[in-house]
KOLVOBA-811166 format. One record per residue (C-alpha): x, y, z. Coordinates in steps of 0.5 Angstrom, whole numbers, plus 2048, in hexadecimal, padded with zeros to 3 digits. Layout:
! residues N
XYZ/...
***
This chain:
! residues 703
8EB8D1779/8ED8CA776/8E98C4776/8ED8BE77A/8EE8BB774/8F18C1771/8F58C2777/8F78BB777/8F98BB76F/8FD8C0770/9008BD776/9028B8771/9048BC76B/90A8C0770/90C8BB774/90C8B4771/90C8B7769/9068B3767/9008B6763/8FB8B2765/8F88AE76A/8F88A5769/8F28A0769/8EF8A176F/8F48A7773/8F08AD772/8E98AA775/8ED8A677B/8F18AE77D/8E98B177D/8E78AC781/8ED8AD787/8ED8B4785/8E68B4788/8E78B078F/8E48AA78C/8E88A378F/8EA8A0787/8EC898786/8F1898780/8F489277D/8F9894776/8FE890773/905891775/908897771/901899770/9018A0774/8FE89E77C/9048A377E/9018A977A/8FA8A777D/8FC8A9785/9028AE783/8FD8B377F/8F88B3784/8FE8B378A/9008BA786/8F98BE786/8F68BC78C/8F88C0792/8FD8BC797/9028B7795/9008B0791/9038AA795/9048A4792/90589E796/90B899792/90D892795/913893790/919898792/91D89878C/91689A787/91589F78C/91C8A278B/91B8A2784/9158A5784/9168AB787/91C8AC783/9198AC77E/9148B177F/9198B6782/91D8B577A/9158B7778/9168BD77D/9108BA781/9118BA78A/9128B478C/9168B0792/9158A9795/9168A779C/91989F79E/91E89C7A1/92389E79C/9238A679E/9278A97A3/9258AD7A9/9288B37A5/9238B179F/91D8B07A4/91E8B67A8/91E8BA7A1/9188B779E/9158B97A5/9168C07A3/9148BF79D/90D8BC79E/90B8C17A3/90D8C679E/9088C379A/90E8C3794/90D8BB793/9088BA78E/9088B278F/90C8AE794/90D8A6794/90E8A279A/90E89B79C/90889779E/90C8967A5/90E89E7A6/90789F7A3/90489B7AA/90989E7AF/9058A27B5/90A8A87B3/90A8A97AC/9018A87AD/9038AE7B1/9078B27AD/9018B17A7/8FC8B47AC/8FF8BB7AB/9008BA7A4/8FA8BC79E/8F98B579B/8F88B5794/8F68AE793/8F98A8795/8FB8A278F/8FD89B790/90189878B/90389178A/8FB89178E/8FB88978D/900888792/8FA889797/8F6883795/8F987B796/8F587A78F/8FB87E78D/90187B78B/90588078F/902880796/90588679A/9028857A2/90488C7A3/8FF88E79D/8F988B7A0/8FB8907A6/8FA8977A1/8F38977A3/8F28997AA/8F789F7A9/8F28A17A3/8EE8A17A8/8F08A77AB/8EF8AB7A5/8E88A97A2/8E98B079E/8EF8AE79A/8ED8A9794/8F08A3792/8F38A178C/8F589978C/8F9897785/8FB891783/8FD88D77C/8FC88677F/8F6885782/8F0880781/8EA880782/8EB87D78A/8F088178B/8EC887788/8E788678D/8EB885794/8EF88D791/8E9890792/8E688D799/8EE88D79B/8EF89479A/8E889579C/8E789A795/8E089E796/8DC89E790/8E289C78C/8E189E784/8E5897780/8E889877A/8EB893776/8F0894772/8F288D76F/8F8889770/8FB889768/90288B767/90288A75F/90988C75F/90B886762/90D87F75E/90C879763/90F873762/90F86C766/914867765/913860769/91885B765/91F85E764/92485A766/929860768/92586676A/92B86A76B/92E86A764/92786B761/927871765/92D873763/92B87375C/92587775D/92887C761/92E87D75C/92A87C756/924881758/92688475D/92F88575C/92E88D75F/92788D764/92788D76B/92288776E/921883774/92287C774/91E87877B/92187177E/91D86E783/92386D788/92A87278A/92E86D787/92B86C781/92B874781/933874782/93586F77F/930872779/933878778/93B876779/939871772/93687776F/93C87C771/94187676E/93D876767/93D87D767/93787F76A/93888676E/934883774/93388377C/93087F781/92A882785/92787D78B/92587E792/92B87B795/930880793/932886798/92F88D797/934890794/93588A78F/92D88B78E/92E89378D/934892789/93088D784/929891784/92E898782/93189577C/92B891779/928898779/92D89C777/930898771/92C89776B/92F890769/92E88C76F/92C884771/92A884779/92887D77C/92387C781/91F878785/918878784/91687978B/91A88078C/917885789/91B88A787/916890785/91989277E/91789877B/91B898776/91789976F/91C89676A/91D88F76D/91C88B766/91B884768/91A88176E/91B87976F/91A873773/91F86E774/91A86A779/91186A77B/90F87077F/90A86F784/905872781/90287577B/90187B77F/90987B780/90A879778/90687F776/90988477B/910882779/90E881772/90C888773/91288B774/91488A76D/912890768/90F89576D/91189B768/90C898762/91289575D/91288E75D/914888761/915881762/91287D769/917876767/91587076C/91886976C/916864772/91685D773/913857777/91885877D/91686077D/90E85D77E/911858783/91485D787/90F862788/90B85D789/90F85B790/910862791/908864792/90785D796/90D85E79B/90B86579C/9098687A3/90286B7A0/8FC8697A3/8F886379E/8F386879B/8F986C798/8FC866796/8F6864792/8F686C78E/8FE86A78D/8FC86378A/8F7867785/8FB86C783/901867782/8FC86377D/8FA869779/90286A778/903864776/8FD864771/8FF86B76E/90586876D/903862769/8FE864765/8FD86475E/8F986B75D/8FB87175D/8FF875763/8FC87A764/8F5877764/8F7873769/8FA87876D/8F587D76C/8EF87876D/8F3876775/8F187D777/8EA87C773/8EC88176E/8E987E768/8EE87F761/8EA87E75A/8EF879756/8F6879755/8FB87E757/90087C752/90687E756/90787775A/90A871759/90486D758/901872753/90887374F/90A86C74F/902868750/904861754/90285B751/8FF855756/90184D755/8FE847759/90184575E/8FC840761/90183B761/90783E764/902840769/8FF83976A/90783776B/90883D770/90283C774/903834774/90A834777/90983A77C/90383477E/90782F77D/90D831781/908833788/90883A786/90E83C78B/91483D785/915844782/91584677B/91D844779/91C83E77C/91583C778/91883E773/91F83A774/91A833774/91583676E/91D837769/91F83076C/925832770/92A82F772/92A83177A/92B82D780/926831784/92182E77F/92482777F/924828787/91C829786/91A824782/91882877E/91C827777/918820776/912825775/90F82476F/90F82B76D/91682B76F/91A82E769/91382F764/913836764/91A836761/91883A75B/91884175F/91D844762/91E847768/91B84E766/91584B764/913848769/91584E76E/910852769/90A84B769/90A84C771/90A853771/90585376E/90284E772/902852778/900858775/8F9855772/8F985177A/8F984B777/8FF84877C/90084D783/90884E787/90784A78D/90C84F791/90B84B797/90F845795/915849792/91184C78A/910845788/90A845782/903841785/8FD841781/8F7845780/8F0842780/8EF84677A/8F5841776/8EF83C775/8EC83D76E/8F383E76B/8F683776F/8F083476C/8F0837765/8E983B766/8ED842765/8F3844760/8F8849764/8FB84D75E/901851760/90585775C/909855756/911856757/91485B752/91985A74D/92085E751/92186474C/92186B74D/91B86E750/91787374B/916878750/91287F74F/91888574F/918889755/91D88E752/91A894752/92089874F/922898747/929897745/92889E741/9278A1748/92C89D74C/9318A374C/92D8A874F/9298A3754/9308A1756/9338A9757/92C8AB75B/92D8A5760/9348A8761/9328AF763/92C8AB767/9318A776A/9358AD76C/9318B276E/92F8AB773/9368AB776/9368B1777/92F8B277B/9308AC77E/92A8AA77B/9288A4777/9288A5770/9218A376F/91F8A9774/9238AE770/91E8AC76A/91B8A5768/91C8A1762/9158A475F/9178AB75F/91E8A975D/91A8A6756/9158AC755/91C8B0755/91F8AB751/9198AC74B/9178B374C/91D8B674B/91C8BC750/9208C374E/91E8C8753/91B8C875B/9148C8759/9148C2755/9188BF75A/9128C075F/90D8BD75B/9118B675C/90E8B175F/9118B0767/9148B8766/9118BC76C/9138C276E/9188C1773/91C8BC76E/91C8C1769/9208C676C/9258C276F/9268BD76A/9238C0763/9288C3761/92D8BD762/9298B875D/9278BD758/92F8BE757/92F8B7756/92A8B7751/92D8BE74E/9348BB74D/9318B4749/92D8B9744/9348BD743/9388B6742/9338B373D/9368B9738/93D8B6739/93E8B2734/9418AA734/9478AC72F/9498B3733/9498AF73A/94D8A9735/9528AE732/9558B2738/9558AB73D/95A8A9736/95E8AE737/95E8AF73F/95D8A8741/95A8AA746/9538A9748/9538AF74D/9568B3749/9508B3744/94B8B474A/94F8BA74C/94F8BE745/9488BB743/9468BC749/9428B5749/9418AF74E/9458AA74F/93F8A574D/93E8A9746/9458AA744/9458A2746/93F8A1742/9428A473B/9498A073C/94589973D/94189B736/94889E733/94A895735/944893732/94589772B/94C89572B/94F89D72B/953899733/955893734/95389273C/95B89173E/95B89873D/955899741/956894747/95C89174A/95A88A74B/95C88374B/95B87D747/95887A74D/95387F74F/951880749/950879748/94C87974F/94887F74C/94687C746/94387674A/94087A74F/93B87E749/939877746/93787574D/93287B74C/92B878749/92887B743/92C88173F/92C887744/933886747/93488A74D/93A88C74F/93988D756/939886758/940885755/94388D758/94088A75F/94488275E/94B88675D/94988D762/94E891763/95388E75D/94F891757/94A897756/943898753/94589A74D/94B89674B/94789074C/942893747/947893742/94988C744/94288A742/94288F73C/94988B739/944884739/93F887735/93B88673B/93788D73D/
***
């Protein structure tokens, strides 16, 4: 008989086609598979799921995992049916029908994993119903929504531990990618965990590049310039502190092209499905959200994530953050906040409901956010250093490591910022301090006496940015405070002494010079491969709408690379890839490695063969038919046959002068030499296809 960890790997090889266990996933499984209670605290994307289902499918009974989100219930479970794994989910969102069957199913003992909302989980019936059951294990995912430490407090969630109460035998698998030190603690005794083995996975996501911008003047058109240049064809999230900003945001970004949604508590149910749906299922998408509703993606391939606004807390940053590379390959966390931010989610903390002492957790962790976003050190120590997990050196892949900031002393400016806050009685806001410093002519400050100052017009020198930016600043290292009280003015912090006095120098971040940012590349595709990853994302995506499927539940991007470099020939090999169990391998095996097949068959179809009958036919289907080519290779022959001048692109391509001209504008917009053709087939879909835009950039000598 095999070992568990044997079973367990084998598990692993069938279903999820992986050869081999990560970090710490194989010592976790033991200690489940063993009746032990187990505390786990790993990195988004870093394999908790794995953790409890394993286990939930050796363990005699069914594993029940308490989810507080819906729409990552439903996505795991048709995950782990694609992976030929039994699996369904129980909430407010399944029929009666559907219950009725999963009943049956459970009693059967044909369910290898159930997952179930924290409010259906505390229902004197379903507590009934699991007592004619076998449980394997219970798993609490999501586990720092019990404690109020945790920056996503569930009231149900401290409720989970009377029911386990019931079932003393079952044991307990808590996980979690967010969790202090504090909110590590309260899991433990909220849950009433016995003998808890803890393994610490750590926090680190390598793959991810954080970037901070706190002085942009048009955040939306700098956003706009990363997503086009970075990430033209990726899917990613963009988080807005209120609706409207998220619905105003999106309609900007679907007027400059951008294929975006809005995503916000505040829509209907149906108009939130309809926004979830897409989002998963198109692989070239922007959804924008509000920080404050969780929308539990699983969706591997997301390749950035940004913030237009603060979130609340670096526990909310690094989770959401965290939705970004899930699958491994690189990807981007972009932030850009200013001082109004700060204001507001002061106000918010302060005007809320909570008793004091929560208030107090509020405050402390708004303050790490914002000294995590003002730092001069490396992100990811900083980051990383919140949750006391201790990171030698520099990552090299932030924007502080790739760009080091440079400091200056602006003890002088902030002797003037703090003297005019003092000066004017400590009940006036930025603008208008910074109105009184620049010497603006307004009858406000005329009506206050405050023109006549002697400071007035003194800080001329410095515009309105850089004030923003001193103040900020000032805020940040609580020199000066908000009085929310009296309507977000600035007041003085006993601190600001020996700055006032000339006793301490005050230094602040140097403004950059405006260029472009050199930024570390997160395309992992080579435009040698470009052909054959293009033709494989087709079939996945194909194979996507006919399942009813994401694409990414077909097969993610890491196995679509290890098709891409290995070049498989026959199942066996096509086995041995990295994410091919055996369920995916017998329903979709054959369909790949046909596509691998035919891009090996038309390498042996020269350019000139391809040139010669598209002469005589003129017709590009024509040569696919009698070549029995793609469309995208025989495309690809006639832009090298307009590149060598063997064709003159008119008699390729039916176009006018105009859109050839707003072509030729839209590849110099694109940075560096790798003009890409997607964004331009996107800026004029449905009026030209992929391949005549390819031979557009061929006749400019530009690709």
């Amino acid at each position: 008989m095999q070992s568990p960890n044997a079973s367990a790997l084998n598990l692993l090889q069938k279903h999820f086609g992986y050869p081999s266990f990560r970090d710490q996933q194989a010592p976790i499984i033991e200690s489940v598979l063993a009746g032990q209670d187990v505390l786990v605290i790993m990195p988004t994307g870093g394999g908790k799921s794995l953790c409890y289902q394993i286990p939930a499918m050796l363990r005699n009974g069914v594993g029940i995992v308490i989810s507080p989100l819906v729409a990552l219930m439903d996505d795991q479970v048709a995950t782990l049916k694609q992976n030929g794994v039994a699996a369904g989910c129980l909430h407010s969102g399944v029929s009666l029908a559907e219950q009725r069957q999963l009943a049956r199913d459970l009693e059967s003992g044909t369910i290898d994993i159930l997952y179930v909302s924290p409010e259906r989980f505390l229902t004197e019936k379903f507590v009934a119903f699991l007592s004619r059951l076998n449980i394997a294990l219970f798993a609490i995912d999501e586990a720092h929504c019990v404690s109020q430490w945790g920056h996503d407090f569930r009231p149900e969630y401290a409720n989970l531990y009377q029911i386990f109460a019931r079932f003393l035998d079952v044991p307990r698998i808590a996980l979690t990618a967010t969790a202090d030190q504090h909110t590590q603690q309260d899991i433990v005794e909220r849950l009433n965990l016995r003998q808890v083995e803890a393994y610490y996975c750590g926090f680190d996501r390598p793959n991810i590049q954080y970037r901070v911008h706190s002085d942009l003047t048009q955040p939306k058109d700098e956003l706009l310039a990363f997503i086009e240049q970075e990430h033209a064809d990726d899917s990613g999230i963009v988080y807005c502190l209120s609706r409207k900003k998220v619905e105003s945001t999106a309609e900007w970004l679907i007027q400059r092209g951008i294929n975006a949604i809005a995503y916000h508590a505040g829509l209907s149910p149906a108009l939130r499905a309809h926004a979830q749906q897409r989002f998963m299922r198109e692989e070239n998408i922007v959804i924008v959200a509000t920080i404050a509703f969780g929308m539990g993606i699983d969706k591997p391939d997301v390749r950035f994530v940004a913030h237009l606004n603060l979130p609340k807390s670096i526990e909310a940053y690094y989770q959401e953050t965290g939705r970004a590379g899930r699958d491994g390959l690189a990807a981007t966390a972009w932030m850009s906040y200013g001082l109004n931010d700060l204001v507001l989610m002061k106000q918010m903390v302060d005007n809320s409901q909570a008793d004091e002492s929560v208030k107090r957790i509020e405050r402390h962790k708004l303050d790490a956010l914002l000294s995590y976003a003002e730092s001069i050190e490396c992100r990811r120590r900083v980051l990383l250093g919140y949750f006391d997990d201790e990171y030698a050196g520099d990552c090299g892949n932030c924007d502080n490591c790739l760009h080091p900031a440079q400091t200056e002393d602006a003890s002088k400016m902030a002797q003037l910022a703090l003297s005019c806050i003092y000066r004017t009685g400590q009940r006036f806001g930025a603008h208008y301090l910074i109105n009184v410093l620049r010497g603006k002519d307004d009858e406000r400050i005329k009506r206050n006496g405050h023109h006549q100052l002697a400071l007035f017009n003194m800080g001329v020198e410095h515009d309105k940015n850089d004030w923003l930016t001193l103040l900020r600043q000032l805020l940040a290292q609580k020199f000066i405070a908000i009085d929310l009280a009296g309507h977000q003015t600035l007041r003085l912090a006993d601190s600001c002494r020996p700055i006032l006095r000339g006793e301490q120098t005050f230094r602040v971040r140097k403004k950059p010079l405006r260029k472009k940012a050199s930024v570390r590349s997160n395309r992992f595709v080579s435009s040698e491969n470009a052909e054959l990853w293009a033709a494989l994302r087709e079939k996945r995506m194909a194979l996507a709408q006919e399942n009813n499927v994401a694409p990414y539940m077909i097969f993610n991007d890491q196995t679509l690379m290890a098709m891409m470099e290995k070049r498989p020939k026959n199942r066996r090999q096509f086995a041995l890839l990295y994410g091919v169990g055996e369920a995916k391998l017998e329903r979709f095996g054959a369909e790949f490695l046909a596509v691998l097949e035919a891009f090996d068959d038309e390498k042996t179809v020269s350019s000139e063969q391809v040139i010669e009958l598209f002469k005589l036919s003129e017709d590009y289907q024509v040569v696919m038919k009698q070549l029995a080519l793609s469309e995208s290779a025989v495309y690809k022959a006639l832009a090298e046959g307009i590149q060598s001048g063997q064709l003159q692109l008119n008699e390729v391509v039916t176009i006018s002068e105009s859109d050839l001209s707003q072509m030729h504008e839209l590849f110099l917009q694109q940075s560096g030499s790798d003009y890409r053709v997607s964004p331009v087939v996107d800026f004029f879909k449905p009026k030209f296809r992929y391949g005549e835009v390819r031979c557009v950039r061929a006749h400019f000598m530009l690709g």
